[in-house]
C-alpha positions as CSV (number, residue, x, y, z in Angstrom):
1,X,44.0,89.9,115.1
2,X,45.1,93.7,116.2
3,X,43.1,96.4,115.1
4,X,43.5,99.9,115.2
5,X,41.1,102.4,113.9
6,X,41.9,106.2,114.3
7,X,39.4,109.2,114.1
8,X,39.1,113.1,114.9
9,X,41.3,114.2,111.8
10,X,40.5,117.3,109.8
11,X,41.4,120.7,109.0
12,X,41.6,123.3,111.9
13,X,43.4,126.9,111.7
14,X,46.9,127.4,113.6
15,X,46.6,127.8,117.1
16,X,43.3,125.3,117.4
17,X,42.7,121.8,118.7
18,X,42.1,118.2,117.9
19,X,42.0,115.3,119.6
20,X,42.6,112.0,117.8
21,X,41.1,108.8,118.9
22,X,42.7,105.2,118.3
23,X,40.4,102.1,119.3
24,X,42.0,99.4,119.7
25,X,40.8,95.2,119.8
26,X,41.8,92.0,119.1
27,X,43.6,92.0,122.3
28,X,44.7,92.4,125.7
29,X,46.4,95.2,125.8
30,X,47.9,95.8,129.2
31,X,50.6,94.9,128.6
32,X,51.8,96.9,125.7
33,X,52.6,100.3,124.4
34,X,50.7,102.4,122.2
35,X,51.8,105.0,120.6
36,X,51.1,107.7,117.9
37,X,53.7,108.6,115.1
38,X,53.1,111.2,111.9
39,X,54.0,111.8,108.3
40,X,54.1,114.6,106.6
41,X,54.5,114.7,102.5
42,X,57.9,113.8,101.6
43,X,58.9,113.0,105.2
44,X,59.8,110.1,107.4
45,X,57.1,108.6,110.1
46,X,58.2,110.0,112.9
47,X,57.6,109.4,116.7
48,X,54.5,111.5,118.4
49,X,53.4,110.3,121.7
50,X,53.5,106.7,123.4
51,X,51.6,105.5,126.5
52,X,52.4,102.5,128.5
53,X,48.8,100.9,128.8
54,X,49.0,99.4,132.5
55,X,51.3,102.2,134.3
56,X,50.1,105.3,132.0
57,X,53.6,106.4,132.0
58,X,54.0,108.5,128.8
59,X,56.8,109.9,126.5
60,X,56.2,112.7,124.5
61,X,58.8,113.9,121.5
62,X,60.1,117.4,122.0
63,X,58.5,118.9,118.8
64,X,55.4,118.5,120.5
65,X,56.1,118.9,124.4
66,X,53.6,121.1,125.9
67,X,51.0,121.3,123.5
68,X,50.1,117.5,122.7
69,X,49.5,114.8,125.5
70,X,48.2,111.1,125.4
71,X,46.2,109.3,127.4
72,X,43.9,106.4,127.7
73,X,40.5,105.0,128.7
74,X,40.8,101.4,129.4
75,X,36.9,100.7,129.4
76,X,37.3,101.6,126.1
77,X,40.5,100.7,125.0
78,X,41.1,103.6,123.7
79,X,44.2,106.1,123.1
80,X,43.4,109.9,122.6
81,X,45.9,112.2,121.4
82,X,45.3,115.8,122.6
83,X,46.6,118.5,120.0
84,X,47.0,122.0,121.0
85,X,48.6,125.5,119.8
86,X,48.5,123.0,116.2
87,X,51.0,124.9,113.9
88,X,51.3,124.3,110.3
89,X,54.1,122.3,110.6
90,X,51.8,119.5,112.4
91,X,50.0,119.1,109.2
92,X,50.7,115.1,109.1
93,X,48.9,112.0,108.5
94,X,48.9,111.1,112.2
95,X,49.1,106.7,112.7
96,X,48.3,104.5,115.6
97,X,50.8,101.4,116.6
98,X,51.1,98.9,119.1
99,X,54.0,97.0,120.6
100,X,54.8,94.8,123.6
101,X,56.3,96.2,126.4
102,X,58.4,98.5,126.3
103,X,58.2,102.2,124.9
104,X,60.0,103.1,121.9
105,X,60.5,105.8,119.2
106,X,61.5,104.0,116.9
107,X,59.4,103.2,113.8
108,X,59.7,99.9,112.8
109,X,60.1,98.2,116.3
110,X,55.5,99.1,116.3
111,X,54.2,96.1,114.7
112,X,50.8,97.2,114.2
113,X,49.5,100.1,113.2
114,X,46.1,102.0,111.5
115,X,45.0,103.5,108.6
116,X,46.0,107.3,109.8
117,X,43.7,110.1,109.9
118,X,45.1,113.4,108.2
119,X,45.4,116.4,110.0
120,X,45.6,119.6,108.3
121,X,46.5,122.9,109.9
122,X,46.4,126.1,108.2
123,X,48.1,129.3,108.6
């Protein structure tokens, strides 16, 4: 059974940092993509960031380009999220997802995912 279990939300002021954390088990993972997607209230989830566990290749939406970037620790199986510059406008539950593979933006093509962590920015 996948598990995903994100951490390193909270409330920072506009132009600060965060960096989220998603552990993952349950599986081998080298083989798939992780990724981190975000809602905000009244929103769709949309796409983040997404890392290809064996080749590290990564894909990063434009919204965020330049000031976020993913990466991984294998020995811990771990994704990190690196948010920088945050504006208000990243306020956003942020979720961790898995799928086989190949990368994707697309929402419902992730078939598991965690709990969120909220991230608040203020102006």
């Amino acid at each position: 059974q996948v598990q995903l279990v994100e951490s390193g939300g909270g409330l920072v002021q506009a132009g600060g940092s965060l960096r989220l954390s998603c552990a993952a088990s349950g599986r081998t993972f080298n083989r798939y993509v992780m990724a981190w997607f975000r809602q905000a209230p009244g929103k769709e989830r949309e796409f983040v960031a997404g890392i290809k566990w064996n080749s590290g290749s990564t894909l990063i939406a434009d919204s965020v380009k330049g000031r976020f970037t993913i990466s991984r620790d294998n020995a811990k199986n771990t994704v990190y999220l690196q948010m920088n510059s945050l504006k208000p406008e990243d306020t956003a539950v942020y979720y961790c997802a898995v799928r086989p593979d190949v990368m994707s933006t697309v929402r419902t093509t992730y078939g598991y995912w965690g709990q969120g962590t909220q991230v608040t920015v203020s102006s």
